[in-house]
C-alpha positions in Angstrom: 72.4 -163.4 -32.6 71.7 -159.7 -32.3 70.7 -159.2 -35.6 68.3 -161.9 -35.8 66.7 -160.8 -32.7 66.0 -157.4 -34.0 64.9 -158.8 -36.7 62.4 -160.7 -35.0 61.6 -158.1 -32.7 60.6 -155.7 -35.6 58.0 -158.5 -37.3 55.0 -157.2 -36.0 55.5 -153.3 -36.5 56.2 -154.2 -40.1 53.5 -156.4 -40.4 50.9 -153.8 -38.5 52.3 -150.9 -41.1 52.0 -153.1 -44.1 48.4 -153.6 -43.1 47.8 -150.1 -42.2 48.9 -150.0 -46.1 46.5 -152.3 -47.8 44.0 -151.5 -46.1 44.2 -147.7 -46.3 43.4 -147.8 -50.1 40.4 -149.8 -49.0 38.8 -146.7 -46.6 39.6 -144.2 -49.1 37.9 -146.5 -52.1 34.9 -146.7 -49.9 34.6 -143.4 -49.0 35.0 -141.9 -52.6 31.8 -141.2 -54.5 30.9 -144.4 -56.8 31.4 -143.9 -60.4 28.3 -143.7 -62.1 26.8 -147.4 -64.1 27.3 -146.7 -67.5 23.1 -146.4 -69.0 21.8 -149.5 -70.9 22.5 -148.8 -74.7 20.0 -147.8 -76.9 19.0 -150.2 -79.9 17.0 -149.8 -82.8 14.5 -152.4 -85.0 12.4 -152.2 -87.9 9.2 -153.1 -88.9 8.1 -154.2 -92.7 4.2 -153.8 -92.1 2.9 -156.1 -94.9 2.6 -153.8 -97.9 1.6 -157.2 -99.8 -1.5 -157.5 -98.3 -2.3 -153.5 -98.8 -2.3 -154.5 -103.0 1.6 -153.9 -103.7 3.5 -156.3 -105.4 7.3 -158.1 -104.0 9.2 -155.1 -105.2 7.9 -152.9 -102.5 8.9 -155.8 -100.3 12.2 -156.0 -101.7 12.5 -152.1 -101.5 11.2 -152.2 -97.5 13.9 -154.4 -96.7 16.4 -152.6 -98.9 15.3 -149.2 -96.9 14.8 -151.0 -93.2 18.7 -152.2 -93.7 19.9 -148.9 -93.9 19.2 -148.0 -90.4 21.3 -151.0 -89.3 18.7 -152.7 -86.8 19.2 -154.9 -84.3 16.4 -157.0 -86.3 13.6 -156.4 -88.8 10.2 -157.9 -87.9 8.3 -159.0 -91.3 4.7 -158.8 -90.5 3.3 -161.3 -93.0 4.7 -162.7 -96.4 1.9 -162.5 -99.1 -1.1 -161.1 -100.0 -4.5 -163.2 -99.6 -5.0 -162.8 -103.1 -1.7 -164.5 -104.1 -1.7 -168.2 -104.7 -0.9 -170.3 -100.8 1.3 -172.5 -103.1 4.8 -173.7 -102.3 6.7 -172.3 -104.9 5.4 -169.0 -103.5 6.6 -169.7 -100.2 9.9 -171.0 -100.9 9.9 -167.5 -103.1 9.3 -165.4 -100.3 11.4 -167.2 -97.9 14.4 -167.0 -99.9 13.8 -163.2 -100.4 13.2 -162.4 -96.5 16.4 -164.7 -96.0 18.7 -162.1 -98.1 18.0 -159.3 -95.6 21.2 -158.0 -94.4 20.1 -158.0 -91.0 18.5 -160.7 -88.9 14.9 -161.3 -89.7 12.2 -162.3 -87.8 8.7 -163.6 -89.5 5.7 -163.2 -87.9 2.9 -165.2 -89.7 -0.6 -163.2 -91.3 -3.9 -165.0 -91.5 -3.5 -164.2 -95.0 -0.4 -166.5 -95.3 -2.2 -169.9 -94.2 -5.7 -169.2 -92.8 -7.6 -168.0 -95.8 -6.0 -171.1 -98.2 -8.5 -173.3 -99.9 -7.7 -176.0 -102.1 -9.1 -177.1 -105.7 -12.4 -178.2 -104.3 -12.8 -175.0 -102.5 -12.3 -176.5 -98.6 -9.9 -174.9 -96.4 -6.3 -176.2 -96.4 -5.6 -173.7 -93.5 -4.0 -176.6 -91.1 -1.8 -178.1 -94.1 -0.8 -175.0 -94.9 0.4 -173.4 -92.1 2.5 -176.7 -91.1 4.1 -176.1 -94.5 4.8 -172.5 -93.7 6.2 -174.1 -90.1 8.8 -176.3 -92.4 10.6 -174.0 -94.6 10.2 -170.4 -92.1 11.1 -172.1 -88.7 13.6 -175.0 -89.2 16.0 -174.0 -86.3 16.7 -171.8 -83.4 17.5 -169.0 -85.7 16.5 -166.0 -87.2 17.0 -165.6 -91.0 19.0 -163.4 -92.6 22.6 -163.0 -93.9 23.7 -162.2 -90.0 21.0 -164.1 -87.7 20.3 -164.0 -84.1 19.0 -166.4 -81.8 15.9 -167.2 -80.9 13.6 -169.4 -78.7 10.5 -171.0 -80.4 7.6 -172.4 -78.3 8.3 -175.8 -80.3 11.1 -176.0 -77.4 8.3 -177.3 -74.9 7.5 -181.1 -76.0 3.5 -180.4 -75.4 3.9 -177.6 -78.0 6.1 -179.0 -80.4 4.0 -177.8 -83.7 4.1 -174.0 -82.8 7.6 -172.9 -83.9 6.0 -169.7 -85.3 6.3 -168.7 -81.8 9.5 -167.4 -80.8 11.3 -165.2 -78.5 14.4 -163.1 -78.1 15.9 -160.7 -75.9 17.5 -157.0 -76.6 18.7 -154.5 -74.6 16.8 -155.8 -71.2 13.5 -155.7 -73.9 12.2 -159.1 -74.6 10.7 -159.2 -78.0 8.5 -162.2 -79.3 5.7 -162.8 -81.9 2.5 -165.0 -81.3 0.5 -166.3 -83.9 -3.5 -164.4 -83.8 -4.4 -164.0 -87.2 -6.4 -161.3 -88.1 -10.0 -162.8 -89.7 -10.9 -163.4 -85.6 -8.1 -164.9 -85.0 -9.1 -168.3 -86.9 -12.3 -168.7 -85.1 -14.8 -170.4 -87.5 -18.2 -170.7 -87.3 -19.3 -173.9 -88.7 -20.9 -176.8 -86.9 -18.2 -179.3 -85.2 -15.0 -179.0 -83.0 -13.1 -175.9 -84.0 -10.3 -177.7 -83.5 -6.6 -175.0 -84.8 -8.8 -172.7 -83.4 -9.2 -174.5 -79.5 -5.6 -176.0 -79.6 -3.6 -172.6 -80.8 -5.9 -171.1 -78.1 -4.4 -173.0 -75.5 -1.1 -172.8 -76.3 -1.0 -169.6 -77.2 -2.3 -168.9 -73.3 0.7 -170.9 -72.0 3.4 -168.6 -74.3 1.9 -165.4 -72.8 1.8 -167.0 -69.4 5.7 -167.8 -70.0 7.0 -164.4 -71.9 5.5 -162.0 -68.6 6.5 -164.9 -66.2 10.0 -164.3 -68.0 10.0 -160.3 -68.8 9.4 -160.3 -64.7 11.9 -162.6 -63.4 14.3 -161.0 -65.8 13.5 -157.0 -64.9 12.9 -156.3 -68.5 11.9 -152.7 -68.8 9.7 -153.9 -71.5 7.8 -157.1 -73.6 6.9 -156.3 -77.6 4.4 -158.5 -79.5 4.1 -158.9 -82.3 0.9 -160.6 -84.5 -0.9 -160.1 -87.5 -4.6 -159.8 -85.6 -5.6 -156.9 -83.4 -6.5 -158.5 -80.2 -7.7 -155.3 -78.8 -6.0 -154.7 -75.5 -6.2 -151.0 -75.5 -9.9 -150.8 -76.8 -12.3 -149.8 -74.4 -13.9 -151.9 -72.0 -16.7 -154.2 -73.8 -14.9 -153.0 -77.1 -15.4 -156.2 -79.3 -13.7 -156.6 -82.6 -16.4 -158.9 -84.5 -17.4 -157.5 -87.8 -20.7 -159.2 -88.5 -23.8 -160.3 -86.2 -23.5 -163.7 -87.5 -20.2 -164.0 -85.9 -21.1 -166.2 -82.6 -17.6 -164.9 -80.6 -15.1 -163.2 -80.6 -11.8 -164.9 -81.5 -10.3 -162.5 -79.5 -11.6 -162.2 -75.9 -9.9 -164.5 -74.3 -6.3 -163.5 -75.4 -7.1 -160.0 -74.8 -8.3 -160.9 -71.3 -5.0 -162.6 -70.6 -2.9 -160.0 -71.9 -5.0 -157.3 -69.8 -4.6 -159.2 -66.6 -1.2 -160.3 -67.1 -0.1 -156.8 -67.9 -1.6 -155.1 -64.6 1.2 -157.2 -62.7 3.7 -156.4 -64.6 6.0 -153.4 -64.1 7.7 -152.8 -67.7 5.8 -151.5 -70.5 3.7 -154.3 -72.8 3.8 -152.7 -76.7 1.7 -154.7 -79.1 2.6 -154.7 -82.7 0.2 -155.6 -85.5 -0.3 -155.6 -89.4 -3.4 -154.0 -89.7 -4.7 -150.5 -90.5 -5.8 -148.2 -88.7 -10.2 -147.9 -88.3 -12.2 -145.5 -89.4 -9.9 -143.6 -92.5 -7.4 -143.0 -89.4 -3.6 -141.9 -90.6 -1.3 -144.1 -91.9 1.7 -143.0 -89.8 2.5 -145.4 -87.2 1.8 -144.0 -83.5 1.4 -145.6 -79.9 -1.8 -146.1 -78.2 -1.5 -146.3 -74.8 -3.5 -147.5 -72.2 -2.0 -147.5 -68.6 1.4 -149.4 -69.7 0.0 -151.4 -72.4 1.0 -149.6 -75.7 -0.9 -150.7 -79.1 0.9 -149.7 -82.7 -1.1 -150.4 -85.9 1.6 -151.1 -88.2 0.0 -149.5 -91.8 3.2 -147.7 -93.1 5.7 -149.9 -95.8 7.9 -150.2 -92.6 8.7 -148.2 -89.7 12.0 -148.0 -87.1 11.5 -148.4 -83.4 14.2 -146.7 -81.6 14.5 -147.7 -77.9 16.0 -146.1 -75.0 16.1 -147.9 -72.1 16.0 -145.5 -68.6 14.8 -142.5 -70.8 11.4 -140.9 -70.2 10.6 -142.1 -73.5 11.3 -145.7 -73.8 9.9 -146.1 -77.7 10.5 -143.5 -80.7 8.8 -144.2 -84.0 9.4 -143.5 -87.0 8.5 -144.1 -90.4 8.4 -142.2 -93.7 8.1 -138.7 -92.8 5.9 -139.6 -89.6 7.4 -139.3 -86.0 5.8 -140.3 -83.0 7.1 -140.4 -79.2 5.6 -142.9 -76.8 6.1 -143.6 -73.4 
């Protein structure tokens, strides 16, 4: 009987110390410094800025993609995939698609006017519509990227009131969210004949409800930044009442209205907005790709062959170009 009452007399000084011992490790945990979070890793991505529609031929092409592999990107971005003096014929596309599809690394395409929105056919009248459906079938068939190694992406398609627009797509990298939106570059499609300008009205409207999704996204996700890309300069960093017609005949500006959402949307936003395009720069300026930027809105014309993007994100400087033996540091 003795032993069992000392045994049970002793219980609760055991079970005090062994608490004293678990939670001792506890204090001490919580009182040490906390380790530092390990930084977001840094990523890079290329750029192939339509060397087609600047009067090379495919094997430049070829040779971009060769050279844009060899800085193993998280993607390359192929800004256009002919020239608008090639033919708008499928045997060219099905070309073309089979030689972006051999890239090493994933590959996104991001459409040029001079890909669908020029096309006539062989009485001369646009075949724009036909044309860029047909561009929609054999570039966008899935949810992936093409490429030997692909990624994911998510096309605007997704939405059942959108389901045509699979050109639209977007994917995220690194706490960056990276997508491309269809504004080609002859004002953005907008024609002046008499009549309903109807690809022109519809792509307008959902192209308002993808931008209204990617910042509504980039936000609720913290993304320290959202990249566009397109073929068409919508003019977001221009100065105010900057307007990007080319002729007095022109009645609007295909434009305004996408460069007034992306303006507004962008002044609520606390990441940085980089918009990518395939065009050159104005007025004789350098080839070498550098950032414009305008509060946090950065603008890249993209006239080199291609170009690598390095990101850092938490640096000072977020984006790093370069491309051929150009460099340029943006914020």
């Amino acid at each position: 009987m003795m032993p069992s009452a000392r045994r049970r007399r002793m219980l609760p000084g055991a079970a005090m110390a062994l608490s004293v011992a678990m939670v001792m490790p506890l204090a001490m945990a919580a009182a040490a410094p906390q380790a530092a979070l390990p930084a977001a890793r840094g990523f890079q991505f290329a750029i192939i800025g339509h060397p087609l529609q600047r009067g090379r031929d495919e094997t430049t092409l070829k040779r971009a993609i060769a050279d844009a592999a060899q800085t193993d990107p998280a993607f390359v971005v192929a800004t256009g995939i002919k020239s608008a003096s090639e033919p708008c014929s499928d045997k060219l596309y099905a070309q073309r698609q089979a030689l972006l599809n051999e890239s090493p690394q994933p590959m996104i395409v991001s459409l040029a006017g001079s890909d669908w929105s020029g096309c006539v056919n062989s009485a001369g009248r646009s075949n724009a519509i036909e044309r860029l459906n047909r561009l929609r079938e054999l570039f966008y068939v899935d949810g992936d990227s093409l490429g030997a190694r692909r990624i994911a992406v998510t096309r605007l398609s997704s939405s059942a009131k959108f389901r045509s627009y699979a050109e639209n797509a977007h994917w995220e990298v690194g706490k960056v969210l990276f997508a491309t939106i269809n504004l080609p570059a002859n004002n953005n499609h907008f024609r002046a004949e008499a009549g309903r300008n109807s690809e022109f009205e519809d792509r307008l409207v959902a192209n308002r409800a993808w931008l209204h999704r990617l910042f509504t996204l980039a936000a609720r996700q913290k993304m320290h930044a959202l990249v566009l890309f397109s073929d068409g300069d919508p003019g977001v960093t221009a100065e105010e009442g900057f307007s990007l017609l080319t002729s007095f005949r022109t009645k609007q500006d295909g434009f305004a209205e996408t460069r007034k959402q992306i303006r507004t949307l962008a002044e609520k936003y606390k990441g940085k907005v980089l918009l990518i395009d395939a065009q050159a720069p104005a007025h004789g300026a350098s080839g070498e790709p550098a950032i414009q930027w305008r509060d946090n809105v950065g603008h890249l014309h993209m006239a080199a062959d291609w170009a690598e993007v390095r990101v850092a994100p938490g640096a000072a400087t977020l984006f790093t170009i370069k491309g051929g033996s150009a460099e340029a540091q943006a914020q």
